[in-house]
NUKOL-178302 format. One record per residue (C-alpha): residue number from 1; x, y, z. Coordinates in Angstrom, 2 decimals. Layout:
<k = NUM c1 = X c2 = Y c3 = Z>
...
END
This chain:
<k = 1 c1 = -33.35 c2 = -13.05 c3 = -7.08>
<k = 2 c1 = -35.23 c2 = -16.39 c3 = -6.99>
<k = 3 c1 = -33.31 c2 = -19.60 c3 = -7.67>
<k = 4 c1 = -32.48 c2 = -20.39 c3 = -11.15>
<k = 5 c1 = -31.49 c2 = -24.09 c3 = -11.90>
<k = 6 c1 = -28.74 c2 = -24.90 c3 = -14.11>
<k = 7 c1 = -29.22 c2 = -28.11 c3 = -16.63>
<k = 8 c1 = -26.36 c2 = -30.83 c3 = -15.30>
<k = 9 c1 = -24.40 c2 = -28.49 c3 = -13.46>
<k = 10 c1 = -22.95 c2 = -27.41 c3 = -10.26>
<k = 11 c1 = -20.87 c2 = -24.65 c3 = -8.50>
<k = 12 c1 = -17.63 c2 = -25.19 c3 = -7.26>
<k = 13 c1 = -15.67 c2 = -23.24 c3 = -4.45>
<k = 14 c1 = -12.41 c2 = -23.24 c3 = -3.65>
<k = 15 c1 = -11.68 c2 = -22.77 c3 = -0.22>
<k = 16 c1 = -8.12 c2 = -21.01 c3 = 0.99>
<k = 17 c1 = -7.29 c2 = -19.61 c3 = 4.37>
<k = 18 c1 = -6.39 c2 = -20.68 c3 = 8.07>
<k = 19 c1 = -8.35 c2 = -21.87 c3 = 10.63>
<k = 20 c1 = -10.41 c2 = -18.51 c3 = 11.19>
<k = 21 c1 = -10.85 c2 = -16.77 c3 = 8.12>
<k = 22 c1 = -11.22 c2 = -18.46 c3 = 4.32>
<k = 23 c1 = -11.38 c2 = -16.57 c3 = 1.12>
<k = 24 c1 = -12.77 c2 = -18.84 c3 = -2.07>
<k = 25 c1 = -12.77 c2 = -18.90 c3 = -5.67>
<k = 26 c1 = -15.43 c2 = -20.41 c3 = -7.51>
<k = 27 c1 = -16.86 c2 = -21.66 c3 = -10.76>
<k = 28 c1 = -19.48 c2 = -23.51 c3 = -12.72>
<k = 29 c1 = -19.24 c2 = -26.80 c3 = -14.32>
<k = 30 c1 = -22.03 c2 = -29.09 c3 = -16.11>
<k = 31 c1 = -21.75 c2 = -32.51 c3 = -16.85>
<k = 32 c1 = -25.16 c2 = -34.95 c3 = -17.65>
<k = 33 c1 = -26.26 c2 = -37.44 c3 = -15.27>
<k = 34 c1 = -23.17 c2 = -36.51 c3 = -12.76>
<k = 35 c1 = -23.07 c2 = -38.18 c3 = -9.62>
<k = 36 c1 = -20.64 c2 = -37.19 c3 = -6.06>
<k = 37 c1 = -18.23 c2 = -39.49 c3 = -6.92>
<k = 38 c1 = -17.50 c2 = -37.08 c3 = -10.11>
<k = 39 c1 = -16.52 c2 = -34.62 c3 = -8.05>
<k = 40 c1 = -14.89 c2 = -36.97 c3 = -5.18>
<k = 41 c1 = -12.27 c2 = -37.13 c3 = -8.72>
<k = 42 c1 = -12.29 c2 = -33.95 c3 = -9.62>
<k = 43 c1 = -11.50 c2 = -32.99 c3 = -5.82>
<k = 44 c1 = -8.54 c2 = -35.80 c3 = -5.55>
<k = 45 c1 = -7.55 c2 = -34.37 c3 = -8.99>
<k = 46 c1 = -7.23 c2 = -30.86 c3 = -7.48>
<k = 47 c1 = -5.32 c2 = -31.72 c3 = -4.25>
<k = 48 c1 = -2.86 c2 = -33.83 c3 = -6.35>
<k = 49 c1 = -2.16 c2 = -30.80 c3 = -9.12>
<k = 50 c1 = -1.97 c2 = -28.37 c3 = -5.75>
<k = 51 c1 = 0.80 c2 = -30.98 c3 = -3.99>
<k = 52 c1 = 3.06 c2 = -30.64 c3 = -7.85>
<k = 53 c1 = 2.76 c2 = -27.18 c3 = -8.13>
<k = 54 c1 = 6.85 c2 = -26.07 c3 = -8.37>
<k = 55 c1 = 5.03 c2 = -22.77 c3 = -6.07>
<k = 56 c1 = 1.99 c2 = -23.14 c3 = -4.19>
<k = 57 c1 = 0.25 c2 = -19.14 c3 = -4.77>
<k = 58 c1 = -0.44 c2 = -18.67 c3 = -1.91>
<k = 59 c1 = 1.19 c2 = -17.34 c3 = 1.92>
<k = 60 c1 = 2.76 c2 = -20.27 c3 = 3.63>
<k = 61 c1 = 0.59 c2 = -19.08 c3 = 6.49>
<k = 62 c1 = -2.21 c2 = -20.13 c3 = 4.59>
<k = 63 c1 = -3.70 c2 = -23.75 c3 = 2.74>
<k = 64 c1 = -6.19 c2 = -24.70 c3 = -0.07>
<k = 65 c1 = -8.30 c2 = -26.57 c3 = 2.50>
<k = 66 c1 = -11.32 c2 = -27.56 c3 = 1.23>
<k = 67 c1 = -13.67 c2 = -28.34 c3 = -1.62>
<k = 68 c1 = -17.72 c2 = -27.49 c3 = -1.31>
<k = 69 c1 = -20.06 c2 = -27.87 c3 = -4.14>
<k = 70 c1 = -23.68 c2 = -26.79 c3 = -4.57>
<k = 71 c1 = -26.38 c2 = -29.21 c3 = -6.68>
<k = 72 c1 = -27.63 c2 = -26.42 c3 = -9.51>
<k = 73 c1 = -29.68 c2 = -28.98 c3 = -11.16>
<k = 74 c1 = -33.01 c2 = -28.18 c3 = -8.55>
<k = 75 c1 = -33.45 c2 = -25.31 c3 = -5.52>
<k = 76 c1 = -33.62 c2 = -28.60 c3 = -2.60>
<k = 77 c1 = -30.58 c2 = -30.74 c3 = -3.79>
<k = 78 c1 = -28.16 c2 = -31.18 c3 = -1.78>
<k = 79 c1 = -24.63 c2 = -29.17 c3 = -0.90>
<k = 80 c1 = -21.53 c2 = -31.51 c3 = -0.91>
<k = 81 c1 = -18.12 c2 = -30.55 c3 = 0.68>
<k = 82 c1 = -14.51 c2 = -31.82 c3 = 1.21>
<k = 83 c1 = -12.03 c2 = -30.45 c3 = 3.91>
<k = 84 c1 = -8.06 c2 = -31.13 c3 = 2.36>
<k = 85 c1 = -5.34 c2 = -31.12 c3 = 5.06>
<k = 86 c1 = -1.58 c2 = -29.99 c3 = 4.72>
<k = 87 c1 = -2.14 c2 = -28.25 c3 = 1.15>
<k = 88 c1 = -0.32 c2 = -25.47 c3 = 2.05>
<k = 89 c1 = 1.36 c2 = -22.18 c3 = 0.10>
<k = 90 c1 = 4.62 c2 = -21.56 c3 = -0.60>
<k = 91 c1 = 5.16 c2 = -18.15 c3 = -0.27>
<k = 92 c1 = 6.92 c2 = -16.15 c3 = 3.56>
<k = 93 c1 = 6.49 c2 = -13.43 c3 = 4.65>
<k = 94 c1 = 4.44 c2 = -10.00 c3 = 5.71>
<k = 95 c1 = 0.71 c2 = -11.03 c3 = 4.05>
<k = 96 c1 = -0.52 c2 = -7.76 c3 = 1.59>
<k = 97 c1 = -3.42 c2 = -5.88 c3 = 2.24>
<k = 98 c1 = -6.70 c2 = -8.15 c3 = 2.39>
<k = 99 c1 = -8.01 c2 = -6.52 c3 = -0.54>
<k = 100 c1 = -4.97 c2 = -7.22 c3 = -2.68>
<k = 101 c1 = -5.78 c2 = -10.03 c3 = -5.47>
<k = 102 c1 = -4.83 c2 = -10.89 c3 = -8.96>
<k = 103 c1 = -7.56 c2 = -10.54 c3 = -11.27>
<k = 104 c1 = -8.08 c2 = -13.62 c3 = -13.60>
<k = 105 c1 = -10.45 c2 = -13.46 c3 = -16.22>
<k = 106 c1 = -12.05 c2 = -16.25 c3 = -18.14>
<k = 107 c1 = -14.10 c2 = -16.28 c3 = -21.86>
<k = 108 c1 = -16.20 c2 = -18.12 c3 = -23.76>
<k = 109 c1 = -17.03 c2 = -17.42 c3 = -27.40>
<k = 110 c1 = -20.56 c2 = -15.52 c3 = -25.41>
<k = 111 c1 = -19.98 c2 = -12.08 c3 = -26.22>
<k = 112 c1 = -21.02 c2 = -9.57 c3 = -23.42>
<k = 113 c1 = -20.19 c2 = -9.01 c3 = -19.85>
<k = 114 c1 = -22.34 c2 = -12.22 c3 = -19.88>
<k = 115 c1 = -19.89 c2 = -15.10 c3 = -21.16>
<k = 116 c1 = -16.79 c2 = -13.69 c3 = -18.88>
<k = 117 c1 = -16.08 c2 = -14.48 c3 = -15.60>
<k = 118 c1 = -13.64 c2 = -13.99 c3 = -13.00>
<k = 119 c1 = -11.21 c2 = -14.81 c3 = -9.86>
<k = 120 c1 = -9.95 c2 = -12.19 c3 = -7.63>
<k = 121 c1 = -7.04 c2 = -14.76 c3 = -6.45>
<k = 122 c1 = -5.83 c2 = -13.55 c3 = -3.13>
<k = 123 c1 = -3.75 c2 = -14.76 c3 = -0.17>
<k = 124 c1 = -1.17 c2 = -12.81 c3 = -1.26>
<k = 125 c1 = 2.24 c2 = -11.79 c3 = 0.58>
<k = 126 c1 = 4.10 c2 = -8.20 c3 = 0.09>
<k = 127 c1 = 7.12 c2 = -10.11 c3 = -1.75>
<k = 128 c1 = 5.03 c2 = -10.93 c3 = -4.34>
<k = 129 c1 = 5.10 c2 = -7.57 c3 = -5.36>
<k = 130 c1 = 7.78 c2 = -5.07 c3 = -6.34>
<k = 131 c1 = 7.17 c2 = -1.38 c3 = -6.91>
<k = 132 c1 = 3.15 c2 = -2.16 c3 = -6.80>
<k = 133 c1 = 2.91 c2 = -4.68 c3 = -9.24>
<k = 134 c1 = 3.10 c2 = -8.54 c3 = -9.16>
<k = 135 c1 = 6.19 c2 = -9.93 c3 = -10.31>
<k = 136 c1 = 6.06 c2 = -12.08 c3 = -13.18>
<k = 137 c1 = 7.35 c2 = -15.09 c3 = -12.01>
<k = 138 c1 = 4.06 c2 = -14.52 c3 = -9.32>
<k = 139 c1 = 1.83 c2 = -14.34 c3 = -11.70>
<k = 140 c1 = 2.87 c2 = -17.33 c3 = -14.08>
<k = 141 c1 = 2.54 c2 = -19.28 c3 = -10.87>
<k = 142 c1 = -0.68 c2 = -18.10 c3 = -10.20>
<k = 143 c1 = -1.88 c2 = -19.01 c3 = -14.49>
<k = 144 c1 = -0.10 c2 = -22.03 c3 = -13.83>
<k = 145 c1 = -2.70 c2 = -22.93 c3 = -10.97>
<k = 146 c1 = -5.54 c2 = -21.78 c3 = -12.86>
<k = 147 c1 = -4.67 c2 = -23.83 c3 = -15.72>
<k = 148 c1 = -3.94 c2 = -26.79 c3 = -14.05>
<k = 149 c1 = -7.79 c2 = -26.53 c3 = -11.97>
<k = 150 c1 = -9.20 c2 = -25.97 c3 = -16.08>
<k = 151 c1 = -7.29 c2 = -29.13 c3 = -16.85>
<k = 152 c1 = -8.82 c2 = -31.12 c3 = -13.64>
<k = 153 c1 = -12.28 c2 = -30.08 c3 = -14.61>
<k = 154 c1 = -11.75 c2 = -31.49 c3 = -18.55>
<k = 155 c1 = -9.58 c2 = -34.95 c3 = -17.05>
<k = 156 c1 = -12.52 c2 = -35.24 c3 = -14.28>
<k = 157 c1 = -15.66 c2 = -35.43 c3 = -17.45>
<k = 158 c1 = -16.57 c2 = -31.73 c3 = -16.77>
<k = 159 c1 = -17.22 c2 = -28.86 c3 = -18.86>
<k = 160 c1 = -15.95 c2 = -25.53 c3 = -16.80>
<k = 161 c1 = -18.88 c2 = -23.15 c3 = -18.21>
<k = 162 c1 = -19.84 c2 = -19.28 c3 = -16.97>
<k = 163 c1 = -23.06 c2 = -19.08 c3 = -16.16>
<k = 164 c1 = -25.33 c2 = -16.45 c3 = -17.17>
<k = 165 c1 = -28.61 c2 = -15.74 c3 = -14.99>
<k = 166 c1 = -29.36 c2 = -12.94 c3 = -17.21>
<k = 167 c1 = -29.58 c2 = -11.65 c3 = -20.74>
<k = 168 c1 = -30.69 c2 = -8.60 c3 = -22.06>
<k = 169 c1 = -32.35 c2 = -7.59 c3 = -18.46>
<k = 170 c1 = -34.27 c2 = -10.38 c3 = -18.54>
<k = 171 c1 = -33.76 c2 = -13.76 c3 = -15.73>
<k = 172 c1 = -33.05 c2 = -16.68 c3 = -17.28>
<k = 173 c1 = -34.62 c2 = -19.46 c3 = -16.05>
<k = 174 c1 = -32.52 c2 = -22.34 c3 = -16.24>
<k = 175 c1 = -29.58 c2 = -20.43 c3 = -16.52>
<k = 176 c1 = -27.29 c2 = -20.12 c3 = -19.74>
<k = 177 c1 = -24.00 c2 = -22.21 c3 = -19.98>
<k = 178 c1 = -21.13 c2 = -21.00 c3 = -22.53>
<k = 179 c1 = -18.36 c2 = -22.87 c3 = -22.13>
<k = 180 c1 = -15.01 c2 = -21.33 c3 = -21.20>
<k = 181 c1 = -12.64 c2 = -20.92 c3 = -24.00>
<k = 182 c1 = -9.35 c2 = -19.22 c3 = -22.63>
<k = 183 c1 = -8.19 c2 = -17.37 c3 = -19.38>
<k = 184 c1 = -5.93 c2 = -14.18 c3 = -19.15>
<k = 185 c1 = -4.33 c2 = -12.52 c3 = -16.41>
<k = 186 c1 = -4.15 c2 = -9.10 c3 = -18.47>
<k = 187 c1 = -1.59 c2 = -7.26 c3 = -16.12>
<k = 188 c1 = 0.41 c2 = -7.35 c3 = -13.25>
<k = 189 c1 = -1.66 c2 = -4.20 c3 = -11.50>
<k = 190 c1 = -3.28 c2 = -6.06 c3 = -8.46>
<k = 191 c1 = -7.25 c2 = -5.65 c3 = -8.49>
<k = 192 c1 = -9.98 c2 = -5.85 c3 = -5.19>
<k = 193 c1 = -13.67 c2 = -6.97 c3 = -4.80>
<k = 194 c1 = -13.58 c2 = -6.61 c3 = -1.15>
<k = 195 c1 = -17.08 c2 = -8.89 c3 = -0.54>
<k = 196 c1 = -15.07 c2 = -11.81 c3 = -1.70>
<k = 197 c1 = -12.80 c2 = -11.86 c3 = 0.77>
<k = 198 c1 = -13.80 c2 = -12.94 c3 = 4.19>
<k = 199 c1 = -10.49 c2 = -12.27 c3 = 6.07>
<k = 200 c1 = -10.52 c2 = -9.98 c3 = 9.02>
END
């Protein structure tokens, strides 16, 4: 698919892993006339609200070590990143299978598959489950994350949007924003999308 611009806005992934593998998260954000220093906040923003997390989601073998962010507002702008050092997870022990994530969902008031989006948050160790499922207490740490990166994004001048590249079969061109409303974890069954996860 040829590039599609998006008016004021950028992509933002979240970068989690060791020194030889990295799995990401990632997610769209407009804001007029912003510059790199907007994001150098919104990046200090997120390593702060990482360090007072009461339980870091992820394996302690693991960190949220960096921050890159890709220009949407024209195909040749540039790509800005951000490594962060000693962010690491709370959890021990044995890590789950690679596939293993929590599936986060977020809406907007876009109906269609088209104004959702979502995480497959993994890093994930096998005492963070019991009997197949996430625990609870897992999971609320794991909202408690995502809500505190939604909260970052509205304190840093941001508007955390999904965007749409297509509507009714047809490419948009710039893309749609709808701006993101709530997020749900909906269960505690753990979900996959293998091609986001880059672990060996």
């Amino acid at each position: 698919m040829a590039f599609a611009p998006l008016d004021d806005g950028a992509q933002v992934i979240l970068e989690y892993g060791t020194s030889t593998f990295t799995w990401t998260n990632r997610f769209y954000v407009v804001k007029q006339g912003w510059t790199e220093s907007d994001f150098d906040t919104l990046v200090d923003g997120l390593e702060t609200a990482w360090g007072f997390l009461t339980h870091q989601p992820i394996n302690s073998s693991q960190n949220f070590k960096g921050v890159t962010v890709y220009d949407l507002r024209g195909a040749h702008e540039p790509v800005y990143h951000w490594d962060i050092s000693g962010a690491t997870g709370y959890y021990t022990g044995e890590l789950a299978d690679k596939q293993t994530a929590v599936v986060v969902t977020f809406y907007s008031a876009h109906r269609g598959r088209s104004g959702r989006g979502r995480w497959y948050f993994s890093g994930i160790g096998e005492g963070q489950m019991t009997n197949g499922l996430f625990t609870q207490s897992f999971l609320t740490d794991v909202h408690t994350w995502v809500s505190d990166v939604r909260t970052v994004i509205q304190a840093a001048g941001f508007t955390h949007v999904i965007a749409s590249a297509m509507q009714d079969g047809v490419a948009l061109d710039p893309m749609g924003a709808h701006p993101v409303t709530s997020h749900t974890i909906r269960n505690g069954v753990p979900g996959s999308q293998n091609k986001r996860n880059q672990r060996p």
